[in-house]
C-alpha positions in Angstrom: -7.5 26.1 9.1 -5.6 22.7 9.7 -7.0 19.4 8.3 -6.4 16.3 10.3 -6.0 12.9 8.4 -8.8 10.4 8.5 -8.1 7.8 10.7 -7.8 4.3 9.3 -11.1 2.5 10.1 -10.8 -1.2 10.3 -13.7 -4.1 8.8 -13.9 -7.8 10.0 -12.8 -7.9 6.3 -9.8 -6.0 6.7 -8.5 -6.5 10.0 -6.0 -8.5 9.8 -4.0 -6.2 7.5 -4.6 -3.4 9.2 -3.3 -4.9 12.8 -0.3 -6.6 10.9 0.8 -2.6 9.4 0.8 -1.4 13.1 3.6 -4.4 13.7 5.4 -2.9 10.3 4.1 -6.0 8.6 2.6 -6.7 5.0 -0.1 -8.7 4.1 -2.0 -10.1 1.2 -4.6 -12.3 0.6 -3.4 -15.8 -1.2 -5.0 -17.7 -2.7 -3.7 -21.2 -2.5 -5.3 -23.1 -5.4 -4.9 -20.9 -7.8 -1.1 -19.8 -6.1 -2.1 -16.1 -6.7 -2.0 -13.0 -4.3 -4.9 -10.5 -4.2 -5.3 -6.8 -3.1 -7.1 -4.9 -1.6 -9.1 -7.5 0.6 -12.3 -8.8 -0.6 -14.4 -11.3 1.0 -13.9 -13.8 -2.1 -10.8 -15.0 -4.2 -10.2 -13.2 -7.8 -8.9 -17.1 -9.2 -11.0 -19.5 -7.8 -13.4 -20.7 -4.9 -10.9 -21.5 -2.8 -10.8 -19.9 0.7 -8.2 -17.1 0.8 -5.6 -16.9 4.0 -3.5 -13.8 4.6 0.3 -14.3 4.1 3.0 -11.8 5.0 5.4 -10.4 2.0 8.7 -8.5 1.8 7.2 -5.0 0.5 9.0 -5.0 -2.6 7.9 -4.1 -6.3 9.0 -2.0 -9.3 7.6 1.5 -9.6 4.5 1.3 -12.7 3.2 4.8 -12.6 3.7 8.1 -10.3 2.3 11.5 -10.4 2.9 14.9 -8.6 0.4 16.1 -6.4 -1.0 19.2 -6.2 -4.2 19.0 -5.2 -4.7 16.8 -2.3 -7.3 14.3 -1.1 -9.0 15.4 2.0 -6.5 15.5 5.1 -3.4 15.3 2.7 -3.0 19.4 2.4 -0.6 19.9 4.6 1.8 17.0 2.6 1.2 19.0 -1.0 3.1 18.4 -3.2 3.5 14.8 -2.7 3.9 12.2 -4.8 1.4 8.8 -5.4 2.6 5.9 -7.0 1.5 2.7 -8.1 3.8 0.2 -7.2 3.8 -3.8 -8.8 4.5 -6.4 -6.0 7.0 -9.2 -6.7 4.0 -11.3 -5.7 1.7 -9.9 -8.3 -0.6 -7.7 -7.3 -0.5 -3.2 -8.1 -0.2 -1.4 -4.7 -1.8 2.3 -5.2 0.2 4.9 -2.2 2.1 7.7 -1.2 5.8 7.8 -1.9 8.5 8.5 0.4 12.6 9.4 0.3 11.8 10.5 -2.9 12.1 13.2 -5.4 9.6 13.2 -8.1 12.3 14.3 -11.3 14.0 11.3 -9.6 11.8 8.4 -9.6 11.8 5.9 -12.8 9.5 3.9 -13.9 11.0 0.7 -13.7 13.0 1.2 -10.4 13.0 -1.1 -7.7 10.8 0.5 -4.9 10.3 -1.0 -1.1 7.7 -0.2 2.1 8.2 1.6 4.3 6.3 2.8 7.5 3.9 6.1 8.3 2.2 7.3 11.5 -0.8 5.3 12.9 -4.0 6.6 12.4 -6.6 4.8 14.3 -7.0 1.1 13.5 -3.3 1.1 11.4 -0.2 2.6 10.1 0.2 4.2 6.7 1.9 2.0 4.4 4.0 4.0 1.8 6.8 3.0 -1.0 10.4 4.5 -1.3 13.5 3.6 -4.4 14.9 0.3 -2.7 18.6 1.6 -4.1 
């Protein structure tokens, strides 16, 4: 039986990333008072009560965590293994996703990872991390 990946469904709240990752572009809420970047979108600023605008960023972090897996999330099966990652943005905030270009006995914590781009699937395009080399 094959298992087709959800498709991405879009919010008001989270439009504007989505649309931006079908253009291969990054965004994060910022939070200009308080100078910080926040993710995943929420409706209200982590820092303060200042109103939050979306600003685009290069995609690039160092590798915190990464696991194998084996087991996969619903639509994943036919990707097994694959590895998930979190990944800390050089603006701040962790980035929980798939990784790509990679092999697991490979990957470092500490390395220097960057986005790159999936497939679309419905409102937006899978966002996933690779080593930057």
């Amino acid at each position: 039986m094959s298992e087709s990946r959800t498709p991405i469904v879009e919010t008001d709240l989270t439009r504007p990333f989505w649309q931006a990752t079908k253009q291969r572009r990054f965004l994060l809420q910022y939070d200009p008072k308080a100078d910080r970047y926040q993710f995943y979108p929420r409706p209200i600023s982590l820092y303060s009560t200042a109103p939050l605008v979306w600003r685009e960023v290069k995609g690039e972090g160092t590798l915190i965590a990464h696991t194998l897996c084996h087991t996969p999330a619903p639509g994943f099966a036919a990707l097994t293994p694959y590895i998930l990652a979190i990944v800390q943005l050089a603006e701040g905030p962790r980035v929980f996703a798939r990784v790509a270009d990679a092999k697991y006995e490979e990957l470092k914590v500490g390395q220097k990872m960057r986005i790159v781009w999936g497939d679309e699937l419905g409102d937006g395009r899978e966002y996933l991390f690779a080593p930057a080399n």
